[in-house]
C-alpha positions in Angstrom: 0.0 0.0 0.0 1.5 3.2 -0.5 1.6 6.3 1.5 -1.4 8.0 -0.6 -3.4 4.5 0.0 -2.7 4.8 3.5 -3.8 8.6 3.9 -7.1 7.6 1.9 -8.0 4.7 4.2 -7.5 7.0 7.1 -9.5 9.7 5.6 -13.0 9.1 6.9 -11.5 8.4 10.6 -10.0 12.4 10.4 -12.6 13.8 8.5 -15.3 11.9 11.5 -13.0 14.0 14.2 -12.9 17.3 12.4 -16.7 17.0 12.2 -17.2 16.6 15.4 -15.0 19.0 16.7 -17.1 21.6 14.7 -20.3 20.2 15.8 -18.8 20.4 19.4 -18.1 24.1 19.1 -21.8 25.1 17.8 -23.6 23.7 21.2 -21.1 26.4 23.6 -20.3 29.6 23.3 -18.5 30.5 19.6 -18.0 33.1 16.8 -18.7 32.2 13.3 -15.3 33.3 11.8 -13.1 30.9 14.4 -15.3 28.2 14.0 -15.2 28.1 10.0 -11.3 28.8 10.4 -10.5 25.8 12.5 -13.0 24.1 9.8 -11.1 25.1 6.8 -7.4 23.5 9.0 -9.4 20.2 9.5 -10.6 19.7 5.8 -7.2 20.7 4.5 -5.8 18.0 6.7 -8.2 15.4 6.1 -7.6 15.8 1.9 -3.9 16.7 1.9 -4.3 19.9 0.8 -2.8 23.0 1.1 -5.0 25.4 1.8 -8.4 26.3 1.9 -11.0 29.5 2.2 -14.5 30.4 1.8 -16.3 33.2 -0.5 -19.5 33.9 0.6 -22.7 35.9 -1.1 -23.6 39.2 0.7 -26.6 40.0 1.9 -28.5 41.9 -0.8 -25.7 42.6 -2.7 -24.1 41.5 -6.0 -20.9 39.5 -6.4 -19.0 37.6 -3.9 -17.1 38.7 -0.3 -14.1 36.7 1.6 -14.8 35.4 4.5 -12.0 33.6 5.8 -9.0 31.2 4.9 -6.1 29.1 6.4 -3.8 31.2 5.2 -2.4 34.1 3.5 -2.0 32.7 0.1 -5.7 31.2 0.3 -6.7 34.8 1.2 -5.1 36.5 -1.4 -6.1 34.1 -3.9 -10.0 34.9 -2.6 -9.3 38.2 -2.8 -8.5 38.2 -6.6 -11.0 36.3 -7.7 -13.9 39.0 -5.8 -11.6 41.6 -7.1 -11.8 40.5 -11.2 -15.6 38.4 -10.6 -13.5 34.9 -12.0 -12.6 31.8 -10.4 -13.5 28.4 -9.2 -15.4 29.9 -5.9 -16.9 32.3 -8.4 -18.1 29.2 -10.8 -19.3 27.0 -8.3 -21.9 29.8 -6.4 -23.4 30.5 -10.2 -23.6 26.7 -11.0 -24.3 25.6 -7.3 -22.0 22.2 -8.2 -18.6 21.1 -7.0 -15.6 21.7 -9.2 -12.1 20.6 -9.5 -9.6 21.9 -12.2 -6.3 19.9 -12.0 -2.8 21.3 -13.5 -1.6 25.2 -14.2 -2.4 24.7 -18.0 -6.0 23.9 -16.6 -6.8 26.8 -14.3 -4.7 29.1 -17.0 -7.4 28.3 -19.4 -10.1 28.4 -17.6 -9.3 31.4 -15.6 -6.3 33.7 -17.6 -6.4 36.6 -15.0 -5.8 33.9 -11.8 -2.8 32.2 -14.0 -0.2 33.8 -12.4 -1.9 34.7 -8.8 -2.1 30.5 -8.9 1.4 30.2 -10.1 2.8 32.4 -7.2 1.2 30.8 -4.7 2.4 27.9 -5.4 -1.3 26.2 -6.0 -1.2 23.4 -9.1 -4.7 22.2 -8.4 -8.2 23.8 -7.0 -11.3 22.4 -5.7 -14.6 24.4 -5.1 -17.5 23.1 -3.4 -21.1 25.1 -2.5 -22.8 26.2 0.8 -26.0 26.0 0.3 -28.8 26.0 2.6 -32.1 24.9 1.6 -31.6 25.7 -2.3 -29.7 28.7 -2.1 -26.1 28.7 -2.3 -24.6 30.8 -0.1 -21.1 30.8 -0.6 -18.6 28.3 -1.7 -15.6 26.5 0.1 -12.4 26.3 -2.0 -9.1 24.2 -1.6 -6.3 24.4 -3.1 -3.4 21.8 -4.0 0.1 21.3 -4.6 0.2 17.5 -5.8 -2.6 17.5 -8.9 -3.7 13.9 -8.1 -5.1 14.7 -4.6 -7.5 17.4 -5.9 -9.3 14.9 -7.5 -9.8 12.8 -4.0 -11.3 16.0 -2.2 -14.9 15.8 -3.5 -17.0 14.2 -1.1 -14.9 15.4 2.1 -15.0 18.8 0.9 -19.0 18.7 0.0 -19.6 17.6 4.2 -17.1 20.2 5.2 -19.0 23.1 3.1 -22.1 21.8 4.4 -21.2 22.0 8.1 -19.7 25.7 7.4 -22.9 26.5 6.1 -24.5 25.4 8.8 -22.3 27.1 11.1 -23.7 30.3 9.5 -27.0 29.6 9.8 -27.0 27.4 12.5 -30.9 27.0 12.5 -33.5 25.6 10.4 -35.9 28.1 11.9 -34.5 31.3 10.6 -35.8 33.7 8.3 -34.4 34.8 4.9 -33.6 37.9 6.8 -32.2 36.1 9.4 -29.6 34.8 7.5 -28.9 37.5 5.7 -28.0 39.4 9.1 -26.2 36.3 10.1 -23.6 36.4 6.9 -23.2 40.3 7.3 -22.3 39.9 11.0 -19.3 36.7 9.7 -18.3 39.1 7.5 -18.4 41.9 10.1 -16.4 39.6 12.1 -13.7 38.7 9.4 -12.7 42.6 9.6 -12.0 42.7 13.0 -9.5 39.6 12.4 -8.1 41.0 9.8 -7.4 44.5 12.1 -6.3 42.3 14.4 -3.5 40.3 11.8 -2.2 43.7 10.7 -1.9 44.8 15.1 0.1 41.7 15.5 2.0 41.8 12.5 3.1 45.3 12.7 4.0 45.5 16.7 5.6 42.1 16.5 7.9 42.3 13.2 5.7 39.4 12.0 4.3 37.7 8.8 0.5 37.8 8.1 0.3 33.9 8.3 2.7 34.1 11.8 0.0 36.7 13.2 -2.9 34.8 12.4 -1.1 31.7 14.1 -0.3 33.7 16.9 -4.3 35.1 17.3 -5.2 31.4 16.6 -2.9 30.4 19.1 -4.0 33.5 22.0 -7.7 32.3 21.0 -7.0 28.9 22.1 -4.6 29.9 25.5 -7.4 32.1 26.7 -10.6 29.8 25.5 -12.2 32.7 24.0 -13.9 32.8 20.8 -11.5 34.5 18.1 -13.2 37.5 17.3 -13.1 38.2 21.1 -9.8 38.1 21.4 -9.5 39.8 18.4 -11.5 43.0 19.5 -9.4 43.2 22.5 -6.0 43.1 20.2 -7.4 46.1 18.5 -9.0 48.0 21.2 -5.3 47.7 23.2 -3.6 48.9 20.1 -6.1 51.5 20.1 -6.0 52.7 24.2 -2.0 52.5 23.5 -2.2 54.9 20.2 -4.1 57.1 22.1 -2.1 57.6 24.8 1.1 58.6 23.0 -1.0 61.1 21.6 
């Protein structure tokens, strides 16, 4: 058996613990974006990927919007694609179906503009799968790959994983379309106070975007807080401190 047998066979075990870990953090107290993060780190693991992030539909508005990723290469790549309306994340919410495009001659055909944003990141293979909750699709969860051949595997992992981070949105059956919609503007709301937070971290502590948003993971954990929490209170230091030297 070789190693990529062996990882395959283990699959469903790591994909069962992710799963539950998530499932685990919706019945105490959580915030959407940490939640989805630490779902993103778990699907990435369970298909030997390389990254992963989400693009979700704003309320009332047209296009897409980043909501969060594992990393800063994921992030810029979601970025890009909101920024020139192209992409796998961008095909899958208008077709509602899972997608995989294998090999940079692939995703340079398909999508010219994200050729070289692909290229840079390092990123040989993609795979996009829809949120959807009760026949709308709400966003879609991309992951991206190094070795071509494990793209291909992702499918049904990746479709569970999108479910459950749609569900972590709406988190009820019972909700109105409003609902929702308030919902996926407060994750989003969220995601900017993260992202302050990164760019606090990075700047006082000489640090990397994907080192800061280790080290916020990593304070998140240490103080059992929900990420946006400690993210607020990141900011709002930076912000007493600012203030005073003034």
């Amino acid at each position: 058996m070789t190693s990529h047998d062996t990882a395959q066979a283990a699959l469903p075990e790591r994909a069962v613990r992710e799963l539950a870990a998530a499932a685990a953090a919706l019945v105490r107290e959580h915030d959407v974006i940490g939640t989805i993060t630490n779902l993103l780190g778990g699907c990435v693991e369970c298909v030997q990927g390389a990254a992963a992030g989400i693009l979700m539909t704003p309320p009332g508005g047209d296009g897409l919007e980043f909501l969060a990723a594992t990393d800063h290469r994921a992030q810029h790549l979601e970025l890009y694609q909101v920024q020139v309306d192209e992409g796998p994340g961008i095909d899958c919410v208008s077709s509602g179906q899972q997608l995989t495009v294998q090999g940079p001659r692939e995703i340079a055909d398909r999508w010219p503009p994200l050729s070289e944003p692909f290229r840079a990141a390092g990123f040989t293979g993609v795979h996009a799968a829809p949120m959807t909750w009760q026949g709308d699709t709400l966003g879609a969860l991309n992951l991206f790959f190094t070795q071509e051949e494990s793209a291909a595997d992702a499918e049904p992992v990746a479709q569970a994983f999108a479910d459950f981070a749609a569900l972590v949105i709406v988190h009820s059956s019972a909700l109105s379309a409003a609902d929702i919609a308030a919902r996926t503007k407060a994750a989003l709301e969220e995601r900017t106070v993260i992202e302050r937070a990164k760019g606090v971290i990075a700047y006082s502590q000489d640090l990397s975007m994907d080192t800061a948003f280790e080290r916020l993971l990593a304070l998140a954990r240490e103080q059992t807080l929900p990420l946006t929490v400690v993210a607020a209170a990141v900011v709002n230091r930076a912000a007493t401190a600012n203030r005073r030297q003034h």
